[in-house]
C-alpha positions as CSV (number, residue, x, y, z in Angstrom):
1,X,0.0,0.0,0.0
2,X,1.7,3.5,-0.9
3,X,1.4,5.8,2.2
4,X,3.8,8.4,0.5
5,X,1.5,11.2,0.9
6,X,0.7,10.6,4.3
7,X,4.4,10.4,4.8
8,X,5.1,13.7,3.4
9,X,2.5,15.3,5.6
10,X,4.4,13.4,8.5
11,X,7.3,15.6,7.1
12,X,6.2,18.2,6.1
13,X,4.8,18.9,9.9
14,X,7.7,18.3,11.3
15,X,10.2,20.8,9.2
16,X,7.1,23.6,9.9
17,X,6.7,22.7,13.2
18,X,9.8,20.8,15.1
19,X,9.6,22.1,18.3
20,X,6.0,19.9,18.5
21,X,8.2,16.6,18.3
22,X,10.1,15.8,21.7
23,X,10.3,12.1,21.6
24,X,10.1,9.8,18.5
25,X,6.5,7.7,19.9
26,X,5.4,11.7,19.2
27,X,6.4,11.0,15.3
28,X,4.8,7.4,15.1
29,X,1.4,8.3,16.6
30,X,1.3,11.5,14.2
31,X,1.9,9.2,11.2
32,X,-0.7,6.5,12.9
33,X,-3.6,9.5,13.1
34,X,-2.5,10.6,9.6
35,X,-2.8,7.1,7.8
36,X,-6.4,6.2,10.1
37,X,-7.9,9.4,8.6
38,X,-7.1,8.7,4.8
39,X,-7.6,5.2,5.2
40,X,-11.0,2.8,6.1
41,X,-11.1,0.6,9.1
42,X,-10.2,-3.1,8.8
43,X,-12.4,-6.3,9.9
44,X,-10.9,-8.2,13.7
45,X,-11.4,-11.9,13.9
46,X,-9.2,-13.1,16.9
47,X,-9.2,-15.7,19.7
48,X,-7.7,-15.8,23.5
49,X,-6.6,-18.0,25.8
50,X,-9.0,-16.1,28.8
51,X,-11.2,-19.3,29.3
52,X,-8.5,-20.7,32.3
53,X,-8.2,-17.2,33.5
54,X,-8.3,-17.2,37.4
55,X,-9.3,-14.8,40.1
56,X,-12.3,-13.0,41.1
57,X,-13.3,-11.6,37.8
58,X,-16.2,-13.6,36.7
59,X,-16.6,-12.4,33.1
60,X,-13.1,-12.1,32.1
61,X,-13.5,-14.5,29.1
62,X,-16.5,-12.7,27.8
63,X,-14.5,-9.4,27.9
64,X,-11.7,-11.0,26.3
65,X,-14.8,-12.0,23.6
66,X,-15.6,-8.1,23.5
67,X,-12.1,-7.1,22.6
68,X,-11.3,-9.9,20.1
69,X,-14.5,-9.3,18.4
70,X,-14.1,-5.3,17.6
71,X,-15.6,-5.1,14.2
72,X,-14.2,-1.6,14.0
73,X,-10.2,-1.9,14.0
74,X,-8.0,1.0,12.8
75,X,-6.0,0.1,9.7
76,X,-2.4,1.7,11.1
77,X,-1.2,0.4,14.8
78,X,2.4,1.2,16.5
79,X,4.0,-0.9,18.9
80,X,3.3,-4.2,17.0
81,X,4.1,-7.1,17.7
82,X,3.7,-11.1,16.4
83,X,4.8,-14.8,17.4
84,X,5.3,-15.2,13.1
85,X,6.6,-11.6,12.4
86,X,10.5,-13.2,12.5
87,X,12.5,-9.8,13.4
88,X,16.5,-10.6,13.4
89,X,16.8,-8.9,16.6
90,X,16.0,-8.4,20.6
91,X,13.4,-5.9,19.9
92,X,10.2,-7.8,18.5
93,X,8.2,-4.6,18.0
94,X,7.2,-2.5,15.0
95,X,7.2,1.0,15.4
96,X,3.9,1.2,13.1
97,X,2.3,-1.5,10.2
98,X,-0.4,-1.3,8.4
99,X,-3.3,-4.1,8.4
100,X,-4.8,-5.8,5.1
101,X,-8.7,-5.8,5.1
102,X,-9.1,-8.6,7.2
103,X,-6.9,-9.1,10.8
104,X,-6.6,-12.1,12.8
105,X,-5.6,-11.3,16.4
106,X,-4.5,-13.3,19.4
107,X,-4.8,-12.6,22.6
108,X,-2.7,-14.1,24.7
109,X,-2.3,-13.4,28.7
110,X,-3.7,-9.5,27.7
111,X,-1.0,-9.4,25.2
112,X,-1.9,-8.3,21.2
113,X,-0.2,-10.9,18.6
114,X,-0.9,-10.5,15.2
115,X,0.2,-12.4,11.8
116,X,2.6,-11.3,9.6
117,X,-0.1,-12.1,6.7
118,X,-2.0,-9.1,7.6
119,X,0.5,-6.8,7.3
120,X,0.9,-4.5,4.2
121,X,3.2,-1.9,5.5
122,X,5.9,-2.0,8.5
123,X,7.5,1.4,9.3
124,X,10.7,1.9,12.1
125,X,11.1,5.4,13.2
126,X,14.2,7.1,14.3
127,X,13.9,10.7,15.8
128,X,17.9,12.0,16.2
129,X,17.2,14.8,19.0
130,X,20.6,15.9,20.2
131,X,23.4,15.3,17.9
132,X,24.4,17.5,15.0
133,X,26.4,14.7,12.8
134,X,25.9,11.3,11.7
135,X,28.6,9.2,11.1
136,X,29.3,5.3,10.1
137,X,29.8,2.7,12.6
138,X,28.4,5.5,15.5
139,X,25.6,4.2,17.8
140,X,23.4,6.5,15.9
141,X,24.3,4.7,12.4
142,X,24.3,1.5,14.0
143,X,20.6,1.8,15.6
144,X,19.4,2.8,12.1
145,X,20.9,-0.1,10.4
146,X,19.6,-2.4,13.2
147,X,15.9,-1.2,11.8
148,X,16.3,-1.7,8.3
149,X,17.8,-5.2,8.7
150,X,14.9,-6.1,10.8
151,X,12.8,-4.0,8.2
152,X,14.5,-6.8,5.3
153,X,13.4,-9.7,8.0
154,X,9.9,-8.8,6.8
155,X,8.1,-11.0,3.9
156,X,8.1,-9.5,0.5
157,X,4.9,-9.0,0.4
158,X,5.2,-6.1,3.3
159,X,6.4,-2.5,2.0
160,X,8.8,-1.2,4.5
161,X,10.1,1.9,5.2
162,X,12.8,3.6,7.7
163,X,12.0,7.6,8.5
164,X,15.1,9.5,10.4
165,X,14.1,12.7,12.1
166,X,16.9,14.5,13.3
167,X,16.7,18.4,15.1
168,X,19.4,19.3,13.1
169,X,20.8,19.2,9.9
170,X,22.3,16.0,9.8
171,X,23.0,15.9,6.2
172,X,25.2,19.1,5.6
173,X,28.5,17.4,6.6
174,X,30.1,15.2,4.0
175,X,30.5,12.5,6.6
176,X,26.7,12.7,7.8
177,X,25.8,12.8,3.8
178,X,28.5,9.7,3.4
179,X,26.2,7.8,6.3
180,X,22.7,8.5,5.1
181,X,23.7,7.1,1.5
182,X,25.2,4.4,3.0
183,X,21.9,3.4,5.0
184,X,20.0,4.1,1.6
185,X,21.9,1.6,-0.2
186,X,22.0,-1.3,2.8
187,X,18.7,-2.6,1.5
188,X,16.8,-2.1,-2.1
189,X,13.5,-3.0,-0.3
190,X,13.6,-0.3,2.1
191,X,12.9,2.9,1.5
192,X,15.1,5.3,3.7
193,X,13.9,9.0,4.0
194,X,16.0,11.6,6.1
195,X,14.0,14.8,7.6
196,X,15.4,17.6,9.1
197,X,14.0,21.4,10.3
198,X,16.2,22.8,6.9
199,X,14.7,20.1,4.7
């Protein structure tokens, strides 16, 4: 699914309006309200393992029922996560997907799963607040190229993308320039965009 407009509104917001962006969950939930406004809710089938639940609440199965049979479930999520998903890494989250039509969800012990079938789109956001360079084999580099080989984990069949905010102009130094090329080039399936206050 192409979300580039909704991207470039991301963007665009943030270069008019940095000082509204102090932590990078700021930038995921901005794209997440951007992409649910545009885009029609998806159908929820799910299951849960609430039928052994013990304790005094009675009815906990029948509201585990309510919230795996939600009709009504936004198309873009943050904070993902999913038994299949298959992420190279310790970190087993995505920072934002986007659902096909139809979503299967499990819920097990009050934790969200989802299936790697249903997604379309998996983004990883990166929000550089106080550094004014970016260079090769830096934390900073290293963190980004961390999410786009968990990005390349992904089946084909999910569009992936890698957004790096940064407060400053990042990209002005031939070293920072040298780095962002770099982590354009590290994967042909991921698209790499680099936004900055002077973009």
């Amino acid at each position: 699914m192409d979300i580039s407009d909704s991207i470039h509104q991301l963007e665009r917001e943030f270069v008019e309006r940095p000082a509204n962006y102090l932590v990078e969950a700021e930038l995921a939930f901005e794209l997440k309200r951007i992409l649910n406004s545009k885009l029609p809710p998806t159908r929820l089938f799910g299951t849960h393992d609430s039928g052994n639940a013990r304790g005094a609440v009675l009815d906990h199965s029948e509201y585990a029922d309510a919230i795996v049979s939600n009709q009504q479930f936004d198309r873009a999520h943050c904070e993902v996560s999913g038994a299949n998903f298959g992420l190279a890494s310790s970190q087993k989250r995505l920072d934002l997907v986007l659902f096909e039509d139809e979503v299967s969800l499990s819920l097990e012990s009050g934790s969200k799963k989802f299936n790697v079938e249903d997604l379309t789109t998996a983004v990883e956001l990166k929000f550089i607040k106080n550094a004014k360079y970016l260079r090769e084999k830096s934390k900073r580099f290293d963190l980004i190229a961390d999410d786009i080989d968990r990005l390349v984990g992904l089946p084909n069949h999910v569009d992936t993308y890698c957004l790096v905010f940064g407060n400053f102009d990042l990209a002005r130094g031939s070293d920072a320039k040298t780095a962002i090329e770099k982590l354009k080039s590290r994967s042909e399936r991921v698209e790499v965009r680099h936004t900055h206050p002077l973009s």
